[in-house]
N, C-alpha and C positions, 0 to 999 in steps of 0.2 A: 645504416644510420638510424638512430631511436628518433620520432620524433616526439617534441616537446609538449608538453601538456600544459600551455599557457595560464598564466594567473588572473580570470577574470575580475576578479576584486580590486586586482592592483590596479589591470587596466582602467575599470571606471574608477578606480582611486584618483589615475590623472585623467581622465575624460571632462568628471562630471563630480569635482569632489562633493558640492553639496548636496545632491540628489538623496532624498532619503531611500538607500536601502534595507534598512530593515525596521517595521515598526512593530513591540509589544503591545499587542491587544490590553493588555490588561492596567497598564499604565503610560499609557501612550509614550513611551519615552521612542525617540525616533534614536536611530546609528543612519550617519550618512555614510555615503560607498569611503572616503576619506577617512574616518570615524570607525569604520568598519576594518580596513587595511591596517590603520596603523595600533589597534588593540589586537589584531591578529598576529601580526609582526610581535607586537611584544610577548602575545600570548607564547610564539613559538620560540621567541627567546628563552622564556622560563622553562620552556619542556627541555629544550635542550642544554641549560646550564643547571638545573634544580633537580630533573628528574631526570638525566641520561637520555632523552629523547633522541634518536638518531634517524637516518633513515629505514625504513623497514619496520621501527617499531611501532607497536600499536597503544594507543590512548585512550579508552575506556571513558564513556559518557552515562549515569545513572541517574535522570531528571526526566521531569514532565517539560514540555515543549517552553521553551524562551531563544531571543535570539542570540544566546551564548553558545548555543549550540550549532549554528553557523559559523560561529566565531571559531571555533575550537574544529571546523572543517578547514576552513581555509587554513585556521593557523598550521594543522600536521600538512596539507599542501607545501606553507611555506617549509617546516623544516623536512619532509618527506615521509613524513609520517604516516601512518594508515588508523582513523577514525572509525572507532566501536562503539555505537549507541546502542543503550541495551533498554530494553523493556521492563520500564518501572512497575508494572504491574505480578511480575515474577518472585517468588520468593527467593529468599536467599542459597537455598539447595540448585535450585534453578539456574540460578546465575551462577553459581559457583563451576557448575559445568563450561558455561558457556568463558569464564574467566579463561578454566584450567587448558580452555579451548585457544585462546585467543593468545593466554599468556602474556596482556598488556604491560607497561611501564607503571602506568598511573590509572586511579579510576577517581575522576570529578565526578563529583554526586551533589543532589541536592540535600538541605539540610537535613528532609524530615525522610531521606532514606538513608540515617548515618547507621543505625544499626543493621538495618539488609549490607548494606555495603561493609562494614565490617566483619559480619558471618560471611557472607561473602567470598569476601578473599581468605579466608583462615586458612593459613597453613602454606600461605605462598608470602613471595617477598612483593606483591603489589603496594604500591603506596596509594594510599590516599590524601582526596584534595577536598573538603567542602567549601559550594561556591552559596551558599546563603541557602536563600526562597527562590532569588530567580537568575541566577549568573553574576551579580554585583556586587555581593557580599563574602562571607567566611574568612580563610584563609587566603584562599583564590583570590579577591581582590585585594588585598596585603599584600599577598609576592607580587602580582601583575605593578602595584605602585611602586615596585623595588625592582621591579626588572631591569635590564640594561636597554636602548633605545637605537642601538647600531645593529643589529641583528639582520646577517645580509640572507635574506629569501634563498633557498637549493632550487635550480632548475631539477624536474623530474619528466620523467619520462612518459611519454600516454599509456604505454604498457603497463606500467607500473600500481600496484591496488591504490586505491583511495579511501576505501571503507571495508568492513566487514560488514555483513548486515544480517543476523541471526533470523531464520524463516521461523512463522510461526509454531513448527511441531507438531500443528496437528495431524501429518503422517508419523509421526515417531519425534524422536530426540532432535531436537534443534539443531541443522546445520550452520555454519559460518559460510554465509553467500561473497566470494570474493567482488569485489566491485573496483574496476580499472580506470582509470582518469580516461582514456578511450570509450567507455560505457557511458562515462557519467556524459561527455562531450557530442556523442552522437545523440545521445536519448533526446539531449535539450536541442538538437536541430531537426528530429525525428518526432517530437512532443511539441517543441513551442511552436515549429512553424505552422501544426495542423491546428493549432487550439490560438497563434495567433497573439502570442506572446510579444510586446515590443518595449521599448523604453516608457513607456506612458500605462503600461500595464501595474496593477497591483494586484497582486495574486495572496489570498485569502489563504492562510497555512494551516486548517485543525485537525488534516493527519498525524499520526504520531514520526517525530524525525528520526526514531530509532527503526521505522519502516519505508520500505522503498517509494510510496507513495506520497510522505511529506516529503521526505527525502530528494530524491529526485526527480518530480512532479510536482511537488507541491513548494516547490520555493527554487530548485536548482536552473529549471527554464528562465522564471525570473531576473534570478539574478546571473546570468548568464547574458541574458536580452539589456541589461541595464535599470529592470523595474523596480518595482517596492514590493516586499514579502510580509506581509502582516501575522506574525506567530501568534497562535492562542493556544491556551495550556486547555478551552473549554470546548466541547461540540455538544453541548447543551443547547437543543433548536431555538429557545429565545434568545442563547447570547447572540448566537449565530445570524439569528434575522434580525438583532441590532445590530452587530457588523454589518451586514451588506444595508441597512437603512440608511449607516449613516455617510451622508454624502462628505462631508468632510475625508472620512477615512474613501471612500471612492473604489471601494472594491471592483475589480472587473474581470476575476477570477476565480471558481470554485475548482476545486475537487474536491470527491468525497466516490463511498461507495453507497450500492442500492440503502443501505439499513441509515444512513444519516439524510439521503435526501427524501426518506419516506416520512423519519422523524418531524424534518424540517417540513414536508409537504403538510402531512399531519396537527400540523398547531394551527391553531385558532387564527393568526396577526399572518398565516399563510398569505393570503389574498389580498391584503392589504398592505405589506410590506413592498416600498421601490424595486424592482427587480430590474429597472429600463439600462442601469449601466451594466447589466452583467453582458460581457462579452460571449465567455465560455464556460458551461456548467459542465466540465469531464468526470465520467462517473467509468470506475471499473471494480476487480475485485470477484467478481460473481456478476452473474445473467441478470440484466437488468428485467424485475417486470412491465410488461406494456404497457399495466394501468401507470404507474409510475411515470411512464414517458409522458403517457396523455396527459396528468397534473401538470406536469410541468412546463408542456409544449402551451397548455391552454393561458400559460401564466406569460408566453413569450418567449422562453427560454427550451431552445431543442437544448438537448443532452448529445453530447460527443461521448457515445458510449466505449470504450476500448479498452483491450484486453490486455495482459503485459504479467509478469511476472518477476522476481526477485533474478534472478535467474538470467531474465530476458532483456535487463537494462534500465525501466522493466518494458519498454513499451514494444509491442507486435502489430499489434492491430490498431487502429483508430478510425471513426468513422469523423468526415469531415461536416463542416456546420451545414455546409447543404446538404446533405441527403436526402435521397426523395423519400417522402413519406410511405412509403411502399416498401422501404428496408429498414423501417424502425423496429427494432429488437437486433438489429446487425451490430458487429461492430466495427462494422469499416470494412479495409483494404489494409493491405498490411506498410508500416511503415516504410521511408526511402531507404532508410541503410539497414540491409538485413538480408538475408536468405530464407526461407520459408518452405516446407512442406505439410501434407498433412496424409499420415501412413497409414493402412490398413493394419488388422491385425495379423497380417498374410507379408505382410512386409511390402507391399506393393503403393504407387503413390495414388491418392485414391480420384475415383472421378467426379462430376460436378455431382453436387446431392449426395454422396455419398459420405457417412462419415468416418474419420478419422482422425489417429493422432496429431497434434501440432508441435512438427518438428524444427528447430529452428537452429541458426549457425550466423558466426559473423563478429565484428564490431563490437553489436551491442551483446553480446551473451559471454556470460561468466566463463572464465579460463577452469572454474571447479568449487570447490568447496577448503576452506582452511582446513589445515592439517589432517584431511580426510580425504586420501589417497582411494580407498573403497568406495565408496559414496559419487568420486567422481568419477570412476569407472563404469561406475553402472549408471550414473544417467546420460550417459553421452555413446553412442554409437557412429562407427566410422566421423568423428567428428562433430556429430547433429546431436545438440542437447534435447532429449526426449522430455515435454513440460508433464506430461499424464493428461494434459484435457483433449477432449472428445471433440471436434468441429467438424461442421459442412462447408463451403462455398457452391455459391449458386451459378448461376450460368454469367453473371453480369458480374463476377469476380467478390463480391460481397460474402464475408464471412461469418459462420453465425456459430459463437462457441454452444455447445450443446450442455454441456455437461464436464465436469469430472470426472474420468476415463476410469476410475477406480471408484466412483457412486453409482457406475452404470449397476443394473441387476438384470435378471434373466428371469423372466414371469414366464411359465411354458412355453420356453424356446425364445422366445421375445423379447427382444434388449427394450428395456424402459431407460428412460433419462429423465431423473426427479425433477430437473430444470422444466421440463415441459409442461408437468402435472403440477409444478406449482403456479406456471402463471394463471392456469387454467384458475386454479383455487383464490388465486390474488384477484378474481375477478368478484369474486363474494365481497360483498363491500363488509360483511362480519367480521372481514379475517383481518386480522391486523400482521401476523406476521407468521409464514409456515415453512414446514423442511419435510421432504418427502424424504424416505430409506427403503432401502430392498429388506426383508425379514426373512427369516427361512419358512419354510412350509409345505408340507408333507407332500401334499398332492401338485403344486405349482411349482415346487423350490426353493422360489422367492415369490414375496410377492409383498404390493407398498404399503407402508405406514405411515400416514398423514400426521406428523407433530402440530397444534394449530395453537397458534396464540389468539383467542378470540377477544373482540374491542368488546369494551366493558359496557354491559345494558341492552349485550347482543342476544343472550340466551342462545349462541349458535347449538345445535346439534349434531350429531355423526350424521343420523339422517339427510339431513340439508345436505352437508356435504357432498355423499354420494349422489345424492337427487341430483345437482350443480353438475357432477363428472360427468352423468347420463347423458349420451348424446355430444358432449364436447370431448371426448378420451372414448380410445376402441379398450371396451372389455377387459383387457390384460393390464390397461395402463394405470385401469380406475383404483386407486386402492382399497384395500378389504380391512384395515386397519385405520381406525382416526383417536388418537390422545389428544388430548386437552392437558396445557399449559399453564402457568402461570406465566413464564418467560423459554427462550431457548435457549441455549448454552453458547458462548460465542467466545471468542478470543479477543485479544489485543485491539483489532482491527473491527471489530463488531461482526465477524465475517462467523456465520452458524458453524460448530463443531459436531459435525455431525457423527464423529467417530463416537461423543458420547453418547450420542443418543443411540447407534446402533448395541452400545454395552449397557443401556438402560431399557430397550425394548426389544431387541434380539432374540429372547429368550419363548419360554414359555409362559412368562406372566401377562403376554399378551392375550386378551378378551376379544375375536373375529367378532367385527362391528357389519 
């Protein structure tokens, strides 16, 4: 017997119809859970009489964040559809792969990517839909007022995909991450209950929704739990620290990762912005630094630091809102529904303090990758999705990701992990933002490169730097290498790309500092 993958939406449709679930940051217009259901109903009446929508097929999203884009999740729920948000930030070549990939029905697009979404598709029969500036206007809104109004919801099955979710690329070509109505359903009993999610909760949405993080963390617990999801298309630190001011909106949820809560720590109206209703400030992505905690702990607000992945639901790890201050830098214990290991390079499960891969299985992890039969062969062994990051756990079961299993490098015999030597560096109050890499080198093999974004009026030096490493990092770990910045290279996500920095300083144009 399959079972069912209930319709959260509908349910607070009749629960709680006026409740507002979803509000646009930017024009305050609210959708109640009522409001929301029954534009989704019709949304999936239109896929299914206009554009052949059926079950199985996929629906393509090309917009910056509004809550039409929740709209158009639930609606492929109702007719069984499986929802493709794709990364407005990509060009058209780009997406074209990820299309030829996915092979949707229709791709909604916002108005001002009508020509990306046209190159786009070239050469395939996808149809296009523009839905305006923010989900209410174009075409889109025309058929949606002509739609028909009887449109009877498909039950689907938990097994069954819910989304595609294309990984960032920065290992290579962009996979299509399968995501299962079972994924999406555990993560938010595995995520909302550690961070605390309830009906009275408003959760603050300015991850991007075509990532797992707005995605399924940043609105899914939510509205899962019954709250309010406030979309914003901005994580510009002043919009941002007027949302959570303002009391009326009543934020009492962040996520984000380390690079937007330094921005936000960073501005000036920092210290003086309301911070007293934030419930939970969850930060993942990348190794949170320590200075970073302490900003934010000193403001009131511990960070639920945890780990998770595309892959992984996403959530693995999470640390809870108490944690004793003595594992700040951890991220937790690993979620309730899940399996967990973490492997040696020897194949062996590793022991306390030791580090190792984080291998994981279950529920919440992807059945594989769309239409890439290869790709999911090799990241899964006897079962266990291998993620590539590097972890310890300690003796009191606390997990501390180290690294990215493939940024590790080898300085005369010596495994370095740039996670480390950056916090160290994050400790210079000059630095505003750095990425350590292994380089080749003659007599070491490797050995690291300090990328530094220095704050403006710092006049930092390489000097300083090294001086700083002295005595905090043994020897091997200090690096021999520091460039200087104007910015780092980052993706979708703000998360550092460090593959280009390894093809911009790898070489021999580097100057041993």
């Amino acid at each position: 017997m399959q079972l069912t993958a209930y319709d959260w939406i509908a349910r607070h449709a009749a629960r709680q119809p006026d409740k507002p679930a979803l509000i646009d940051a930017h024009s305050r217009r609210m959708i109640s859970y009522a409001a929301f259901n029954d534009r989704a109903r019709i949304l999936a009446a239109l896929l299914a009489d206009e554009f052949g929508v059926s079950r199985g097929a996929r629906v393509a999203v090309l917009s910056q964040n509004t809550p039409e884009h929740l709209v158009v999740h639930n609606a492929c729920h109702k007719v069984g559809a499986i929802n493709v948000p794709l990364n407005w930030r990509l060009t058209a070549r780009e997406l074209n792969q990820q299309l030829v990939n996915a092979s949707p029905k229709i791709l909604i697009y916002q108005s001002q990517y009508a020509e990306t979404a046209r190159q786009a598709i070239a050469g395939s029969d996808i149809r296009l839909l523009d839905w305006g500036d923010d989900g209410c206007g174009g075409d889109y809104a025309y058929l949606l007022s002509r739609a028909r109004r009887d449109f009877a919801p498909l039950a689907v099955a938990l097994a069954e995909p819910c989304a595609i979710l294309y990984t960032s690329g920065s290992t290579g070509l962009p996979k299509g991450v399968i995501i299962t109505h079972a994924m999406a359903l555990f993560n938010v009993m595995n995520y909302g209950t550690i961070v605390r999610v309830g009906q009275q909760s408003v959760q603050l949405c300015s991850l991007p929704l075509f990532h797992t993080g707005g995605l399924s963390n940043g609105s899914n617990p939510a509205l899962h739990a019954g709250g309010t999801v406030i979309v914003t298309r901005q994580s510009d630190p002043n919009w941002i620290l007027d949302l959570i001011d303002d009391r009326e909106l009543g934020v009492t949820h962040l996520m984000g990762v380390p690079t937007s809560y330094q921005m936000i720590s960073d501005h000036p109206r920092f210290n003086s912005v309301d911070l007293s209703r934030i419930v939970a400030a969850a930060v993942g992505g990348s190794p949170v630094p320590l200075s970073l905690h302490r900003r934010w702990l000193a403001r009131g607000v511990p960070f639920q630091e945890g780990y998770g992945l595309t892959e992984g639901g996403p959530g693995v790890f999470i640390s809870d809102l108490n944690q004793p201050m003595e594992k700040v830098g951890s991220c937790g214990k690993p979620v309730i529904h899940g399996e967990f290991r973490l492997v040696t390079r020897d194949g062996r499960d590793a022991d306390t303090d030791e580090l190792g891969e984080v291998w994981i299985r279950g529920v919440t992890v992807t059945p594989g990758y769309w239409n890439n039969p290869e790709a999911t062969a090799q990241a899964f062994t006897d079962g266990w999705f291998r993620t590539g990051d590097a972890a310890r756990r300690d003796a009191d079961g606390y997990y501390y990701i180290v690294d990215r299993w493939k940024d590790m490098y080898i300085s005369g015999g010596e495994n370095v992990y740039p996670a480390e030597v950056e916090n160290v560096l994050y400790e210079m109050s000059a630095i505003a933002e750095v990425a350590v890499i292994g380089v080749a080198d003659e007599r070491w093999g490797e050995v690291g490169c300090a990328a530094i974004v220095a704050r403006a009026g710092s006049n930092l030096n390489a000097e300083q730097v090294l001086q700083h490493c002295n005595g905090r990092l043994a020897r091997y770990k200090i690096p021999r290498h520091v460039v200087f910045l104007d910015r780092l290279p980052r993706n979708a996500l703000n998360k550092v790309v460090k593959g280009e920095l390894r093809a911009r300083f790898g070489g021999d144009q580097l100057v041993r500092k």
